[in-house]
C-alpha positions as CSV (number, residue, x, y, z in Angstrom):
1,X,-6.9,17.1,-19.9
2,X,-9.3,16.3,-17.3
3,X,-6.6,13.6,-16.0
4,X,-3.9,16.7,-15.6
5,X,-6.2,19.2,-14.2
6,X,-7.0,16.9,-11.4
7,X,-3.2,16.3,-10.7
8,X,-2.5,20.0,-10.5
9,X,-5.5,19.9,-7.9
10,X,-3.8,17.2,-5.5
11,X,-1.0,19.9,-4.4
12,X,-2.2,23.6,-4.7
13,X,-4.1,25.8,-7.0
14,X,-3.1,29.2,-8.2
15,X,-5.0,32.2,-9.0
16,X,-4.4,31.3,-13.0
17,X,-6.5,28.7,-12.9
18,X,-10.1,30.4,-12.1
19,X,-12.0,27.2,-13.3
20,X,-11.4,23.7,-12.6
21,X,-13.4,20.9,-13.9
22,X,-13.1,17.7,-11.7
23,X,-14.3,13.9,-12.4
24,X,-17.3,12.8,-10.5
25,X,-15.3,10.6,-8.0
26,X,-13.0,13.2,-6.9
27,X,-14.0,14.7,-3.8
28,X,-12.0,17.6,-2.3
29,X,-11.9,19.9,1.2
30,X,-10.5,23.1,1.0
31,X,-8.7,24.8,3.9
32,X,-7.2,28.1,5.2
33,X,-9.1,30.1,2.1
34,X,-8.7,33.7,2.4
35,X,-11.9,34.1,-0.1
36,X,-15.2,32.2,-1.0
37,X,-15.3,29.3,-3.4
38,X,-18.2,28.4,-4.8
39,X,-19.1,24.6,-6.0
40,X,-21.3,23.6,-8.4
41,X,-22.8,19.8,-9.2
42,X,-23.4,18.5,-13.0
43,X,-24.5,15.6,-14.2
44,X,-20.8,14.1,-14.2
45,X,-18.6,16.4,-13.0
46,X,-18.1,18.9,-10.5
47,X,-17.2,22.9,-11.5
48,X,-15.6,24.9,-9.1
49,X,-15.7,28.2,-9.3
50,X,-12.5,30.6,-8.0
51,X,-12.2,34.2,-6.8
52,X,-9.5,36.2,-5.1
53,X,-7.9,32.5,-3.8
54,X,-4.5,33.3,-1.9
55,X,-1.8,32.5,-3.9
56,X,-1.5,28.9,-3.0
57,X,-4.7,26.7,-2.2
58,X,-4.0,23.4,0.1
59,X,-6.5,20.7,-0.8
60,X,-7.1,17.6,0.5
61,X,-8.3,14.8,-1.8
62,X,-10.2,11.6,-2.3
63,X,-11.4,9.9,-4.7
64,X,-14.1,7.6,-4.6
65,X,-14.7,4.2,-6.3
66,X,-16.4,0.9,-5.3
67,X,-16.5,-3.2,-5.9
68,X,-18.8,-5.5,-5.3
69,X,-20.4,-3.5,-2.7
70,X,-17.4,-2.8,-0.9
71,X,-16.4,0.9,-1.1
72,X,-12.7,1.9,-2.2
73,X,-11.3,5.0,-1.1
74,X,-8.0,6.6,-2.2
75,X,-7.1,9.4,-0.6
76,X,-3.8,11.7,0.4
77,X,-3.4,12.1,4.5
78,X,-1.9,10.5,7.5
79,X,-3.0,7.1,8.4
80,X,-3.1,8.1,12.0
81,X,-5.9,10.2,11.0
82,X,-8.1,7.8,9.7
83,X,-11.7,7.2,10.7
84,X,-11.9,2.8,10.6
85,X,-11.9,0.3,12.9
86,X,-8.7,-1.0,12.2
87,X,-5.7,1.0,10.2
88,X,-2.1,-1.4,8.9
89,X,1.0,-1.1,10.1
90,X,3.4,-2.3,7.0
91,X,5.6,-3.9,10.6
92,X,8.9,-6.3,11.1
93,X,8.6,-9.4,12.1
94,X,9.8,-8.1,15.9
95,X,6.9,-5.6,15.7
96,X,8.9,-3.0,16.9
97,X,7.6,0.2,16.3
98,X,10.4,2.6,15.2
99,X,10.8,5.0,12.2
100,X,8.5,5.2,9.3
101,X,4.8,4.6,9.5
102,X,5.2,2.5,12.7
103,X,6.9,5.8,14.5
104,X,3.9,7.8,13.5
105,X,1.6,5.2,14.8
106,X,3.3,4.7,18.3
107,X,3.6,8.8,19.0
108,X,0.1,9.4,18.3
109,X,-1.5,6.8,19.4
110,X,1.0,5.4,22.6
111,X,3.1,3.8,23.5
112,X,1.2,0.9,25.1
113,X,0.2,-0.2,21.0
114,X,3.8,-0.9,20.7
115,X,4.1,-2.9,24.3
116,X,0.8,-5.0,23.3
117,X,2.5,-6.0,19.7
118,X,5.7,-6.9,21.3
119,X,4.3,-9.3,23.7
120,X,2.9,-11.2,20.2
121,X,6.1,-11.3,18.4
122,X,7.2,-12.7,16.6
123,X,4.8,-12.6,13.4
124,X,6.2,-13.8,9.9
125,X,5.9,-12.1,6.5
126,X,2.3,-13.2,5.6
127,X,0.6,-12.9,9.0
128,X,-0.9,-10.3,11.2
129,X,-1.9,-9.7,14.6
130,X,-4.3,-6.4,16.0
131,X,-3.7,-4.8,19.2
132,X,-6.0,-2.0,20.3
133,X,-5.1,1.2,18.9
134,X,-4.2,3.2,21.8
135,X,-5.7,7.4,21.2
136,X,-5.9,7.2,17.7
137,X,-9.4,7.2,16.4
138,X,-9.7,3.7,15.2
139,X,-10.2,0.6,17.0
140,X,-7.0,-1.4,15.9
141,X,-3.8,-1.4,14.6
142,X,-3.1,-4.7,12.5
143,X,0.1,-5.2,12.3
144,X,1.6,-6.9,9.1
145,X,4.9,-7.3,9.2
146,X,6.7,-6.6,5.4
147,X,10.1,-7.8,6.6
148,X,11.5,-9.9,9.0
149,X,14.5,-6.9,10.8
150,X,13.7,-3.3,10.5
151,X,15.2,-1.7,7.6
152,X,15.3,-4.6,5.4
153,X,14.9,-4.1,1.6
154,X,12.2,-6.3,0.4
155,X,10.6,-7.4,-2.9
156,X,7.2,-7.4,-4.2
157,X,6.5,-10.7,-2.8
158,X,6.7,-9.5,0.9
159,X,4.3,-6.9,-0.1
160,X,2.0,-9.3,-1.3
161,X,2.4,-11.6,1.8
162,X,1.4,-8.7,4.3
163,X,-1.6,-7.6,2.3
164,X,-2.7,-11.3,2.5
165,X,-1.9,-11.4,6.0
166,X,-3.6,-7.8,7.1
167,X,-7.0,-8.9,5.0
168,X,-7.2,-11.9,6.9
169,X,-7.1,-10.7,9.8
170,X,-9.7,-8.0,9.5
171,X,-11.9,-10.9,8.3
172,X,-11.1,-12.5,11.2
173,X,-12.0,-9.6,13.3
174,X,-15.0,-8.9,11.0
175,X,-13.9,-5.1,10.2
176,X,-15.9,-3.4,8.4
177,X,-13.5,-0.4,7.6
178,X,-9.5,-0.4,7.0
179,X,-6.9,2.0,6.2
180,X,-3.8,1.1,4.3
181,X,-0.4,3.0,3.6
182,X,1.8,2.5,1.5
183,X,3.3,-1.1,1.9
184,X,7.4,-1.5,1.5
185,X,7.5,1.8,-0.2
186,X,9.7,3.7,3.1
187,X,12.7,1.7,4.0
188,X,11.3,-1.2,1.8
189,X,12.2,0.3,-1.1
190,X,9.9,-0.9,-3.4
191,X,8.8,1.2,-6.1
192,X,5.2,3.6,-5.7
193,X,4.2,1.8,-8.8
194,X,4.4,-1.6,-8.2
195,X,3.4,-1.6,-4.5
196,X,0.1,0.6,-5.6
197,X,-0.3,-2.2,-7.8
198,X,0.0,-5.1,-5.4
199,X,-2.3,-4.0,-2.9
200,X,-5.0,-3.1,-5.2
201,X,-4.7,-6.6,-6.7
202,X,-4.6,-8.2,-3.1
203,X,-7.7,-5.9,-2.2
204,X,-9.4,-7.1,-5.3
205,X,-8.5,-10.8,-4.4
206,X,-10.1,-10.5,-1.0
207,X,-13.1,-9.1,-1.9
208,X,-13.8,-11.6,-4.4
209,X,-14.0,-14.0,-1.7
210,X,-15.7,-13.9,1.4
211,X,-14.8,-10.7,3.1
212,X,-16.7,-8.8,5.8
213,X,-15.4,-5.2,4.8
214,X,-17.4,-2.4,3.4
215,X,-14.9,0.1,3.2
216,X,-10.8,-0.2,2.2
217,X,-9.0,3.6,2.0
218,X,-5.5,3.6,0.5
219,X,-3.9,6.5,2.1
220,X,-1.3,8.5,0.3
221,X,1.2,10.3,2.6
222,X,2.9,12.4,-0.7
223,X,1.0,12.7,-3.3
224,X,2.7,10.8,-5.6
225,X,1.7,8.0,-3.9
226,X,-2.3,8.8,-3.9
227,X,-1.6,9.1,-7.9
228,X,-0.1,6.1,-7.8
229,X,-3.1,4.0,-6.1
230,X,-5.9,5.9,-8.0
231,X,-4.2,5.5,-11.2
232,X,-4.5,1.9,-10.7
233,X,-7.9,1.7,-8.7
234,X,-10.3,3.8,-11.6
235,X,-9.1,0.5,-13.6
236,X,-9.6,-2.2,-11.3
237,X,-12.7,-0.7,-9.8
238,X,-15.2,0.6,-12.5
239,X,-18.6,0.2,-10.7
240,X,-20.4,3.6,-10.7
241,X,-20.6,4.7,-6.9
């Protein structure tokens, strides 16, 4: 039940549902209310309290895990909106920055992101590079390419490769703090599912090593993509926060 309710939450909340009970690790924003909410803290769980809400309720999510000390956030957004040193682009091999996640990358944060990557392709599947990160609010874009052309369908393998590739180079960098989209789930085309599933593992991986990160976020752009990582996360990652 608990597991449904906090689905229901990701998108909107209606008037019918005056009380929602909410795991521990999910932590949630509410915007353009039209009435007071009032929130409550138990032992486990957090009660929230409704009255009068407009007929549809945006909230932002994120849930909250962590792993050997490293803290594991999963959480729906943009990634250009991320607060790290250093968020992925899931790249090609030419590092051009064109539709998908890339696009949203180069118009927020410049062009001149785009011009520096250029001038260090190209990269293979399984590598990265960081360029500064233009006016976006972290301090670098890693660029991991997921395919060699833009547009190409790939396989879980290529997946696996960049996360490898982005991980290394934060550790290289000595990030503390990186944001991750979804990898080879646009154009890619590989399934929510597996993908989640992949990056968690390759997170995992890297933290089991050496690693100098105290903070990963998995950022959802839909939300069926944020169910998709948590779902996978509260099993991999089952330290109390």
């Amino acid at each position: 039940m608990y597991i449904l309710l906090k689905l229901r939450c990701v998108r909107e909340l209606k008037p019918v549902y005056n009380t929602v009970i909410i795991p521990h690790n999910l932590y949630i924003s509410v915007q353009n209310l039209q009435n007071s909410i009032g929130v409550h803290h138990h032992d486990k769980f957090i009660k929230t309290q409704t009255r009068d809400i407009a007929p549809m309720v945006k909230l932002m999510v994120s849930f909250k895990h962590a792993y050997k000390g490293v803290k594991i956030t999963v959480t729906t957004g943009n990634i250009t909106n991320q607060k790290v040193d250093a968020i992925v682009n899931p790249a090609n091999s030419q590092l051009i920055m064109g539709g998908g996640v890339a696009g949203a990358i180069r118009m927020v944060g410049g062009k001149e992101i785009e011009d520096e990557a250029v001038e260090k392709a190209p990269v293979p599947v399984g590598k990265a590079v960081a360029t500064g990160a233009g006016r976006l609010g972290a301090k670098y874009v890693i660029h991991a390419p997921t395919m060699e052309r833009p547009a190409m369908r790939i396989g879980s393998k290529n997946v696996s490769s960049a996360m490898k590739g982005a991980l290394e180079c934060a550790r290289r960098l000595r990030i503390r703090s990186i944001a991750f989209p979804g990898m080879g789930t646009g154009v890619g085309g590989l399934g929510i599912e597996k993908a989640a599933a992949i990056m968690i593992e390759e997170a995992k991986s890297h933290i089991d090593g050496s690693t100098s990160l105290e903070e990963i976020v998995f950022v959802g752009f839909r939300d069926e993509l944020t169910r998709a990582f948590e779902k996978v996360a509260a099993e991999e990652f089952r330290e109390p926060l």
